[in-house]
C-alpha positions as CSV (number, residue, x, y, z in Angstrom):
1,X,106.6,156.8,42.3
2,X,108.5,156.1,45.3
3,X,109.9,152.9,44.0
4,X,111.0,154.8,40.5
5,X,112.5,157.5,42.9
6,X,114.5,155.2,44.5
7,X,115.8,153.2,41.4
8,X,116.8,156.4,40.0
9,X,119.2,156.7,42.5
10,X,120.5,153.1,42.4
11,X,120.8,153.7,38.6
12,X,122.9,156.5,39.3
13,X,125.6,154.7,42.1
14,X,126.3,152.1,39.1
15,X,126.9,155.3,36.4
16,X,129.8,155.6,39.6
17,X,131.5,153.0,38.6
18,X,131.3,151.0,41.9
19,X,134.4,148.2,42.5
20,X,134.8,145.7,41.1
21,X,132.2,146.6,38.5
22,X,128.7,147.2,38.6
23,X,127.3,144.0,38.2
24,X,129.3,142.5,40.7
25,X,128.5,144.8,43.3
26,X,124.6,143.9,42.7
27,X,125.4,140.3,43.1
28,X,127.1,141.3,46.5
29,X,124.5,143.6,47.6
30,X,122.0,140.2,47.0
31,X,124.1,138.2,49.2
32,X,123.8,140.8,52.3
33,X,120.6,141.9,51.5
34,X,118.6,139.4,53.7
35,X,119.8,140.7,56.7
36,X,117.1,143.2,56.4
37,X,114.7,140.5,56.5
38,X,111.0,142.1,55.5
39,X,112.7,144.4,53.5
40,X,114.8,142.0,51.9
41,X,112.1,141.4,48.7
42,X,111.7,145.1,47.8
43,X,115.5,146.0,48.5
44,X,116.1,143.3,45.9
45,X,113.7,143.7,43.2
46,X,115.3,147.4,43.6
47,X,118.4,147.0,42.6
48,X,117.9,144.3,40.0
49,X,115.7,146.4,38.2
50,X,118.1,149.2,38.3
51,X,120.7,146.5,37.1
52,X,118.1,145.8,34.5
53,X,118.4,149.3,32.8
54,X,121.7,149.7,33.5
55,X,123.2,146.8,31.6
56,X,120.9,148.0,28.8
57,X,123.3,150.3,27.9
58,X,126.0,147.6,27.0
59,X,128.5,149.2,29.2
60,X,131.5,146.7,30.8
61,X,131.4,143.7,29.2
62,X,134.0,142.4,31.3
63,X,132.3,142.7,34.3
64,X,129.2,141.2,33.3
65,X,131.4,138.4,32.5
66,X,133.0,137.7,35.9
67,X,129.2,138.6,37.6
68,X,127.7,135.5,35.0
69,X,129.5,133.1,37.4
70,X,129.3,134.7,40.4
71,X,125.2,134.9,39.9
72,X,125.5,131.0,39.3
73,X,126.8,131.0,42.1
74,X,124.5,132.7,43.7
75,X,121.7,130.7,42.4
76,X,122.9,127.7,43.7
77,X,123.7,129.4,47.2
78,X,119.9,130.6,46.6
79,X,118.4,127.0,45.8
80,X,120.3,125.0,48.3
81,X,118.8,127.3,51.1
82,X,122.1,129.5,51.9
83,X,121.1,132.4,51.1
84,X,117.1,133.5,51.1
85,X,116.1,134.9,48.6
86,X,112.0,135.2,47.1
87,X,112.2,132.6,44.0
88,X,110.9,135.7,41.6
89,X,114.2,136.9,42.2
90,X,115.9,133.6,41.4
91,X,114.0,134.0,38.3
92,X,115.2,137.5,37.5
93,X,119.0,136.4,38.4
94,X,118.9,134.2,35.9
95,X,117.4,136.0,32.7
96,X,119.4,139.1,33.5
97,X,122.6,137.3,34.1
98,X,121.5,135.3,31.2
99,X,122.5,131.9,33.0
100,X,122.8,128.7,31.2
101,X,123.8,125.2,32.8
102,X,127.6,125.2,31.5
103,X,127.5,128.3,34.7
104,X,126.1,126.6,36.6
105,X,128.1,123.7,36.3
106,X,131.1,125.6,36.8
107,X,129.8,127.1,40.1
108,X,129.2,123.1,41.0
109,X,132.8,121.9,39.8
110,X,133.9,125.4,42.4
111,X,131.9,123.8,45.4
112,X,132.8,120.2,45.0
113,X,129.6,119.3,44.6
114,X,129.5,116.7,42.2
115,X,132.0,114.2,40.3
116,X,129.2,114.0,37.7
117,X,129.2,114.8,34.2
118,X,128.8,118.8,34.6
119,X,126.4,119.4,32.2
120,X,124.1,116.5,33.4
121,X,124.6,117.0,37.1
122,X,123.7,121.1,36.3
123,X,120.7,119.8,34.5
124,X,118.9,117.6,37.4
125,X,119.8,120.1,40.0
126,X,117.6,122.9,37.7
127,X,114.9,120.1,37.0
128,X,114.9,118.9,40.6
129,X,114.0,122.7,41.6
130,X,111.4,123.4,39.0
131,X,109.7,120.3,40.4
132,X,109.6,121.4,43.7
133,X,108.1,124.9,41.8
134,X,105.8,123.3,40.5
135,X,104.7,121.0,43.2
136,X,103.9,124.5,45.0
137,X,102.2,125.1,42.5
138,X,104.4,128.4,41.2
139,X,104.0,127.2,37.2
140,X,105.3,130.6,36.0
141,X,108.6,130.3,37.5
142,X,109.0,127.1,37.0
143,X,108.4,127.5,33.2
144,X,110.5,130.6,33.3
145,X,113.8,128.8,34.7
146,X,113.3,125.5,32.3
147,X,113.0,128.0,29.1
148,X,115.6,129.8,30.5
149,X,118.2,126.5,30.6
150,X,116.6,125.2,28.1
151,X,115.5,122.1,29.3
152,X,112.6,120.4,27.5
153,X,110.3,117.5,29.7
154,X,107.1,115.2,28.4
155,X,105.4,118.1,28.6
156,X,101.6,117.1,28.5
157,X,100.5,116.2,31.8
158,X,102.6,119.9,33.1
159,X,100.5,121.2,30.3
160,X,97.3,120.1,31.6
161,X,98.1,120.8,35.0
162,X,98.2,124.3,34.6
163,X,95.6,124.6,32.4
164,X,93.7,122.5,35.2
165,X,94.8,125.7,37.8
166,X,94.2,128.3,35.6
167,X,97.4,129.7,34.3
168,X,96.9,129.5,31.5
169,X,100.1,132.5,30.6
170,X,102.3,129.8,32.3
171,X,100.7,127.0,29.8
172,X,100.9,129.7,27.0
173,X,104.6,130.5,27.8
174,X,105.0,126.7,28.1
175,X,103.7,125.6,25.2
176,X,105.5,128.3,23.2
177,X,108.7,127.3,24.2
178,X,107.9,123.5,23.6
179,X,107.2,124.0,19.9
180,X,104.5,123.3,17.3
181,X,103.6,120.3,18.6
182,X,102.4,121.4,22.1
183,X,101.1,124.7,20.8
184,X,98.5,122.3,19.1
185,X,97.8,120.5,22.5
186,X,97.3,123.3,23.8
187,X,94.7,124.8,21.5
188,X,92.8,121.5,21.1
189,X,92.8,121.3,24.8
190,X,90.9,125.0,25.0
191,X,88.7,124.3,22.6
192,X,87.4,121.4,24.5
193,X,87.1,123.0,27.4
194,X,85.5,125.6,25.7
195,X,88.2,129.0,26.2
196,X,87.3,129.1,22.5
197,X,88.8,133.5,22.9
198,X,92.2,131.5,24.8
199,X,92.4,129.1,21.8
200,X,91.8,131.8,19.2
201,X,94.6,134.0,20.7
202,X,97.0,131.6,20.5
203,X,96.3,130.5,17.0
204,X,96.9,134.1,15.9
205,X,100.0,134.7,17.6
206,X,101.4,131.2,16.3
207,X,100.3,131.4,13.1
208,X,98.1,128.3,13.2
209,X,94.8,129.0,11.2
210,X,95.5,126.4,8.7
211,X,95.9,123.4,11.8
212,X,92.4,125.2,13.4
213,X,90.3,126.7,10.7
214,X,87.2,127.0,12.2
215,X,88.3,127.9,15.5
216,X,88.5,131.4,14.5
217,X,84.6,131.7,13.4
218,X,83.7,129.8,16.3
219,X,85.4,132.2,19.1
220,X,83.8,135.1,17.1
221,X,79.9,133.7,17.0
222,X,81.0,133.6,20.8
223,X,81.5,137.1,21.3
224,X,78.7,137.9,18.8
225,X,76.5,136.2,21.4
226,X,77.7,137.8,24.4
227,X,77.1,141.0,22.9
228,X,74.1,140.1,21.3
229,X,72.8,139.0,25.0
230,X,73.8,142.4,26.4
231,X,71.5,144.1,23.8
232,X,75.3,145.8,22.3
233,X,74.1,144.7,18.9
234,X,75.8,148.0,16.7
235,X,78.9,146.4,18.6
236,X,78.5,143.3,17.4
237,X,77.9,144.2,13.9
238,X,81.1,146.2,14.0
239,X,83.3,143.0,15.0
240,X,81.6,140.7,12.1
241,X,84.1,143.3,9.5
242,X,81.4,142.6,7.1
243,X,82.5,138.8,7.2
244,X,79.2,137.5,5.6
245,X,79.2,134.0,7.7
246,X,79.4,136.1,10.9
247,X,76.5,138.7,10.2
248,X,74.6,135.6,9.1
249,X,75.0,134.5,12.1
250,X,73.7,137.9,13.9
251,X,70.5,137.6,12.1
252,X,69.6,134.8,13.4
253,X,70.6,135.7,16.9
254,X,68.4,138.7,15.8
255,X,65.8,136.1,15.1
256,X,66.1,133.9,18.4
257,X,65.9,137.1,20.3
258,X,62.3,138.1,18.6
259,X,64.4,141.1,17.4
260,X,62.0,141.7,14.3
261,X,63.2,145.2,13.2
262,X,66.6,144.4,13.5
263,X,66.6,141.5,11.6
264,X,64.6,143.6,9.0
265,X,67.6,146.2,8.9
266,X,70.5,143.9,8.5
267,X,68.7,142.0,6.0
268,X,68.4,145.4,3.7
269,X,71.9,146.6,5.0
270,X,73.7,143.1,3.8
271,X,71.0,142.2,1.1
272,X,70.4,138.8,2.4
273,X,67.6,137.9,1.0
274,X,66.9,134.2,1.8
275,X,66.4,135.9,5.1
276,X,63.1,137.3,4.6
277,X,61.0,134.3,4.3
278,X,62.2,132.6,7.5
279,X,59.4,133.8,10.3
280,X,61.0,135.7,13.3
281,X,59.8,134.1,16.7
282,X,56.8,135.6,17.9
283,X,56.6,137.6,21.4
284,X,54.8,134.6,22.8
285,X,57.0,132.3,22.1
286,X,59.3,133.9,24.4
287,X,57.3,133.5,27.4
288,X,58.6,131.1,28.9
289,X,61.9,132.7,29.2
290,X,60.7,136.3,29.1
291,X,58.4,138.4,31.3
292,X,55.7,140.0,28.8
293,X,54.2,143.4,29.1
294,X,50.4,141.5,29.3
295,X,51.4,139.3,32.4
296,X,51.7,142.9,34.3
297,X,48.0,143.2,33.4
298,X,49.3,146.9,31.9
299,X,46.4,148.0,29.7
300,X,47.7,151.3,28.4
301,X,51.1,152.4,27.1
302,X,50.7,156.4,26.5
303,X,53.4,158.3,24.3
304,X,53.2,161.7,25.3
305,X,54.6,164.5,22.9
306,X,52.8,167.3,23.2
307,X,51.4,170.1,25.9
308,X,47.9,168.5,26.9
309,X,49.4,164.7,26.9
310,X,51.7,165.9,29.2
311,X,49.4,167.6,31.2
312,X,46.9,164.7,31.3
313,X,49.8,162.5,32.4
314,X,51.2,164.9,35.1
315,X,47.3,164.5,36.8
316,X,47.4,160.7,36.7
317,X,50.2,160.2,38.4
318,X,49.6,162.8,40.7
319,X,47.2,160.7,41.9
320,X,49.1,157.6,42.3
321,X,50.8,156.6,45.9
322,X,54.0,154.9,43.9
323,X,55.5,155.2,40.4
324,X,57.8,152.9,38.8
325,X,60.5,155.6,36.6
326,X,63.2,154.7,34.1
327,X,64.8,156.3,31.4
328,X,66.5,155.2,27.7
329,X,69.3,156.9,25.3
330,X,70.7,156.4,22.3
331,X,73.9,154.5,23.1
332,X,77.5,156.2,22.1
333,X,80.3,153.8,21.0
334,X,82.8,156.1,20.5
335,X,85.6,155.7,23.3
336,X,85.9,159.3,24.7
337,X,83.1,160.7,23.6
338,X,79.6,162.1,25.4
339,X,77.0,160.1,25.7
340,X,74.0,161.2,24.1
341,X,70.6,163.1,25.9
342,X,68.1,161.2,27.7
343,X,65.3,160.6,24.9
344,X,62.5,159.3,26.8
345,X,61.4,158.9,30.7
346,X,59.2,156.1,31.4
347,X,56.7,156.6,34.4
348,X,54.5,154.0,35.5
349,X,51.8,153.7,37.8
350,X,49.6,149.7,38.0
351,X,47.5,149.4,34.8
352,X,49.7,152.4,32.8
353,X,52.7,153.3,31.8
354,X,53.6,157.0,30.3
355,X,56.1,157.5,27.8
356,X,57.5,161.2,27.4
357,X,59.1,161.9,24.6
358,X,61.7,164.2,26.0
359,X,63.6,165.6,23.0
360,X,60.1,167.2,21.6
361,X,59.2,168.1,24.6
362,X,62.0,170.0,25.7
363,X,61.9,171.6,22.3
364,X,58.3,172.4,22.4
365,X,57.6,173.6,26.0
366,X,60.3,173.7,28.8
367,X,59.0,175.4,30.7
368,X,55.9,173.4,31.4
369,X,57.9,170.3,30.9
370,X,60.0,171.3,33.9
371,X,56.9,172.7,35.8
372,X,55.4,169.1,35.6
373,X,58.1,166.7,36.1
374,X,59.7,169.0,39.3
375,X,56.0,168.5,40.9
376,X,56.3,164.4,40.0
377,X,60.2,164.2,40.8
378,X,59.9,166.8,43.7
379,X,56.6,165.6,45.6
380,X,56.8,163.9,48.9
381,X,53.2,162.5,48.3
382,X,54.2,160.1,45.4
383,X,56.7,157.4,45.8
384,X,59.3,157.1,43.3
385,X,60.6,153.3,42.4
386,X,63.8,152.9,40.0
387,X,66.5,150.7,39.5
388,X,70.0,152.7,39.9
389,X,67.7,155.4,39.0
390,X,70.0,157.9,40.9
391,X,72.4,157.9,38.8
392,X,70.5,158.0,35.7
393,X,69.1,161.5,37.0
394,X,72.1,162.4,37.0
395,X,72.3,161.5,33.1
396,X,69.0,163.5,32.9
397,X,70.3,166.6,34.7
398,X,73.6,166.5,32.5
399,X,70.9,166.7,29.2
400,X,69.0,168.9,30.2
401,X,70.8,171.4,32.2
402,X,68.7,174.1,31.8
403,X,65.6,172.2,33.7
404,X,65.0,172.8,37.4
405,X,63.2,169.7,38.0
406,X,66.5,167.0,37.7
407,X,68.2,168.8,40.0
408,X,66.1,167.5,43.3
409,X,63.8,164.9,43.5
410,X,62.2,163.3,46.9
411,X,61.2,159.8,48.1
412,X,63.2,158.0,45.5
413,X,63.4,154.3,46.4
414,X,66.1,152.5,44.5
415,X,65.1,148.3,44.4
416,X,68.1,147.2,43.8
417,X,69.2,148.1,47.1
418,X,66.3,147.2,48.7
419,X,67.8,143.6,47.8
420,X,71.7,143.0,48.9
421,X,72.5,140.9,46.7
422,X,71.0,141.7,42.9
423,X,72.6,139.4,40.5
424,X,71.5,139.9,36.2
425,X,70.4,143.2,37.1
426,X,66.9,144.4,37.1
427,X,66.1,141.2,34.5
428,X,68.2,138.8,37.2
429,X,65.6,140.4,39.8
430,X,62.5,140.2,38.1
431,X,63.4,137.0,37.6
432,X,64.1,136.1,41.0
433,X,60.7,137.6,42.4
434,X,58.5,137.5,39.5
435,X,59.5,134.3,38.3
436,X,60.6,135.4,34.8
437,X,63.3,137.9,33.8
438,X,63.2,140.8,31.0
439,X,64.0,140.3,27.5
440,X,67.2,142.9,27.1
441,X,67.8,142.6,23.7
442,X,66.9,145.8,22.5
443,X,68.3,148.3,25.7
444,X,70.8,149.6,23.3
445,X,68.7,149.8,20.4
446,X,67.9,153.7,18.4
447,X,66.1,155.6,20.9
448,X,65.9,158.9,19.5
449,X,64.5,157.4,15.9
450,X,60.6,158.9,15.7
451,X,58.2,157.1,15.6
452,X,60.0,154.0,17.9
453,X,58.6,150.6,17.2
454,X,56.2,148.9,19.1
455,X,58.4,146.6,20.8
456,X,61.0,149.2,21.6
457,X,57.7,150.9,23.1
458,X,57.0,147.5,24.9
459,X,60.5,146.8,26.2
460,X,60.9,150.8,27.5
461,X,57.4,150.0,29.3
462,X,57.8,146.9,30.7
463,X,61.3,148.2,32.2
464,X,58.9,150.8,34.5
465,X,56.0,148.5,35.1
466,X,57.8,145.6,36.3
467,X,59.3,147.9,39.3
468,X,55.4,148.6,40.7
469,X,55.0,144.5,40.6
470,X,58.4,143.7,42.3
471,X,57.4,146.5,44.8
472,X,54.2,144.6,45.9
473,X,56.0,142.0,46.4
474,X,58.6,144.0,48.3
475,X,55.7,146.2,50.1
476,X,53.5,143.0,50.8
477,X,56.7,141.5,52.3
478,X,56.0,138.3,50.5
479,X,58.7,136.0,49.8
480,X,58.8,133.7,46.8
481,X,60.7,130.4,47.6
482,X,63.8,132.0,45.8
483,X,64.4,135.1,48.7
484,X,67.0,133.8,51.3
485,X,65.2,132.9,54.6
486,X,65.7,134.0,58.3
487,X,64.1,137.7,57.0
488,X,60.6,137.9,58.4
489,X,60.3,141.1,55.9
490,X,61.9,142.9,53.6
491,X,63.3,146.5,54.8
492,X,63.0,149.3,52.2
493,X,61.4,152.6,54.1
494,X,65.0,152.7,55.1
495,X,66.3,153.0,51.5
496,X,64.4,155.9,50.5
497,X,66.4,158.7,49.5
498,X,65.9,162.3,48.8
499,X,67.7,165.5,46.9
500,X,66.2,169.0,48.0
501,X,69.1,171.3,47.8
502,X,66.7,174.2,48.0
503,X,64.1,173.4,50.7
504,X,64.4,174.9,53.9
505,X,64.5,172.9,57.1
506,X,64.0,174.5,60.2
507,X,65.7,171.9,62.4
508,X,69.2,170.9,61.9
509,X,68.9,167.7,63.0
510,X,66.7,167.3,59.5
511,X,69.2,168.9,57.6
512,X,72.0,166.5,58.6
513,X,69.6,163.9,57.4
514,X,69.2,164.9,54.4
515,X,72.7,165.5,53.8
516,X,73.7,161.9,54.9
517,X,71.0,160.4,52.0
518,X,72.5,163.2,49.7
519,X,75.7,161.1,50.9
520,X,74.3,157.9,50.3
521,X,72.9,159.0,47.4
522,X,76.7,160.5,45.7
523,X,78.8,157.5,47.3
524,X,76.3,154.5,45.0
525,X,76.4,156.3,42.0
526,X,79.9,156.4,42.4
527,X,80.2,152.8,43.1
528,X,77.9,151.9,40.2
């Protein structure tokens, strides 16, 4: 805001008129303006950029003229180390200005610099500086300058160089400028180095589908996977636009994925029968890359809809010392819009895992609903384990506003921060100290349809049971060979947190403690 304040007011002294002309009086200004030394860069980007929208306006033709060779000038003065000046300004002298090499070779000619030919004596001065550009590795103003003069080199190994660094703008900018010719370099060289999304953009801003035709479907089964891997599948079936090759091609990532009902549902959706007979992968199949619900040694999963399951479930874990707790919604892909209530809290204790059908419930009996879940969220007897879960509280208080028992809860130990540094989630964790990691395909799947399947039952399950295992590991303070070493044991009675807004404390010191894990608590859900 400051910097648009400012340029305002340079705008306005060149509306003055200022002698000899506007534009000339910015190339003067440049020439002083180093004697303000760390000021020097900001000063000048200033009043270029005011220059910028000034000359916008086509006003003083004349002047703008004269300025031309005066900012050759300048650019030499610049180049030869008279006059320093940041080379992104160099760069911006020149496109504004609009200098080609006949300027510059004037400006040569002026200084007696050369008895060359101009033009080619202008041309190896330019290509001697973009050289030293790019030999400090600046590829972006080094392309800039040579599309600016128009100077054309080899052009492959520049090419590859920057690709080799990672600029790939400069190497798009590059190859742009070369032609045709390089732009299919280029894209051949990202499709071997796999930057199939790189290759694909530049094929549809250069109109080059018929050199690459399969590039396009490639970079697109790409994404599909990605999205596929994050469970976003209603995402990925938007981005095939009903191309039939692509949804093909989400089935059977569908199928890879054990994701029987949603193969099913495209199938009838897209009316791909030759689908049907091909066998979906069996859960057990996927053990070796999955953790499974029967490795836990979990032997019941309990939906509970109604008043006495929910009663029968509020005992049980009242009698447990720790409870793993999660939570799953419907997922909202509409940018802007609210996400959609909590449908079901998962609460497990060792050998079963509770599913409450939240929706119903609410419906049914609120009261009691919030009568039992404030004495499981609220006690200080029961141990809590979730994975970010403070912030999904959060999601359930914002459902279900009208419930007491979201708005506090006590002894809530979060895992993930029980480890510093969780990478892949609470998959990338359970793989880490369990030895497998969770199958995530169907996170984002329908949660609010009734009945949910048996593996959306399974998955919802296994995300709650597999935080009591990683906890005996954690409370055990065993290591697997995985956990970094120099830690005799893992600390996590620091991490517990609690929320009791209500509960009266009759020391302050106690207060302020729960205040700072109220903190805590506020400052990682905003982080996360």
């Amino acid at each position: 805001m400051k910097f648009r304040a400012l340029q305002q007011q340079v705008y306005q002294v060149l509306h003055n008129n200022p002698q000899p002309g506007p534009a000339t009086f910015v190339i003067q200004c440049l020439y002083i303006l180093p004697i303000f030394g760390l000021y020097c860069e900001g000063f000048s980007h200033l009043i270029v950029s005011a220059l910028r929208r000034y000359l916008k306006l086509g006003l003083n033709a004349t002047d703008s003229l004269e300025a031309k060779d005066l900012a050759a000038q300048l650019f030499l003065d610049i180049v030869g180390g008279f006059v320093n000046h940041d080379e992104r300004i160099v760069v911006k002298i020149v496109e504004i200005f609009d200098i080609k090499l006949d300027n510059v070779e004037k400006a040569m000619c002026q200084l007696k610099e050369t008895t060359d030919s101009g033009c080619d004596a202008a041309k190896t001065f330019v290509e001697q500086y973009a050289f030293e550009l790019i030999e400090s590795q600046s590829y972006m103003t080094a392309v800039s300058l040579l599309e600016q003069f128009s100077i054309r080199q080899s052009g492959k190994n520049f090419l590859f160089s920057m690709i080799r660094n990672k600029e790939f703008k400069a190497a798009d900018k590059w190859a742009i400028f070369m032609g045709k010719q390089m732009l299919c370099v280029l894209v051949q060289e990202y499709i071997d180095r796999n930057l199939l999304k790189h290759a694909y953009d530049i094929i549809k801003k250069n109109n080059l589908q018929q050199e690459f035709p399969d590039v396009y479907h490639k970079c697109k089964e790409s994404s599909l996977k990605k999205l596929a891997e994050k469970g976003c599948w209603d995402v990925a079936e938007a981005k095939t636009n009903d191309d039939r090759q692509l949804i093909e091609y989400l089935v059977y990532l569908a199928m890879e994925a054990g994701y029987s009902e949603k193969v099913d549902e495209l199938c009838d959706r897209y009316s791909l029968k030759g689908f049907l007979d091909v066998k979906v992968p069996e859960a057990s199949h996927l053990h070796s890359r999955y953790l499974h619900l029967n490795e836990l040694v979990v032997e019941h999963i309990i939906w509970v809809d109604n008043v006495d399951g929910l009663q029968n479930a509020t005992c049980h874990i009242e009698g447990c010392k720790f409870v793993g707790v999660d939570c799953e919604w419907k997922p909202n892909y509409e940018k802007g819009s609210k996400p959609n209530k909590v449908s079901i809290m998962q609460i497990a204790s060792e050998k079963m895992v509770f599913i409450f059908d939240l929706i119903k419930l609410f419906k049914d009996v609120p009261d009691i609903l919030d009568n039992c879940l404030a004495r499981i969220l609220q006690s200080p007897r029961i141990l809590k384990l979730g994975y970010n879960f403070q912030c999904d509280i959060k999601q359930l208080a914002h459902s279900y506003g009208e419930l007491e028992c979201f708005k506090q809860y006590e002894m809530l130990l979060d895992i993930q921060n029980v480890f510093k540094e969780p990478q892949g989630g609470l998959s990338g964790l359970a793989k880490k100290i369990l030895g497998a990691g969770l199958n995530k395909t169907r996170r984002n799947s329908n949660w609010e349809q009734r009945p949910l399947t048996q593996n959306q039952l399974e998955y919802a399950a296994l995300d709650a049971a597999v935080l009591v295992h990683i906890f005996l590991h954690v409370g055990s303070h065993s290591h697997p060979a995985t956990v970094s070493e120099g830690h005799d044991k893992i600390e996590w009675k620091s991490q517990i947190v609690s929320r009791m807004d209500n509960v009266k404390k009759s020391k302050k010191g106690v207060r302020s403690k729960k205040k700072s894990r109220e903190s805590k608590t506020d400052q990682h859900c905003q982080s996360s």
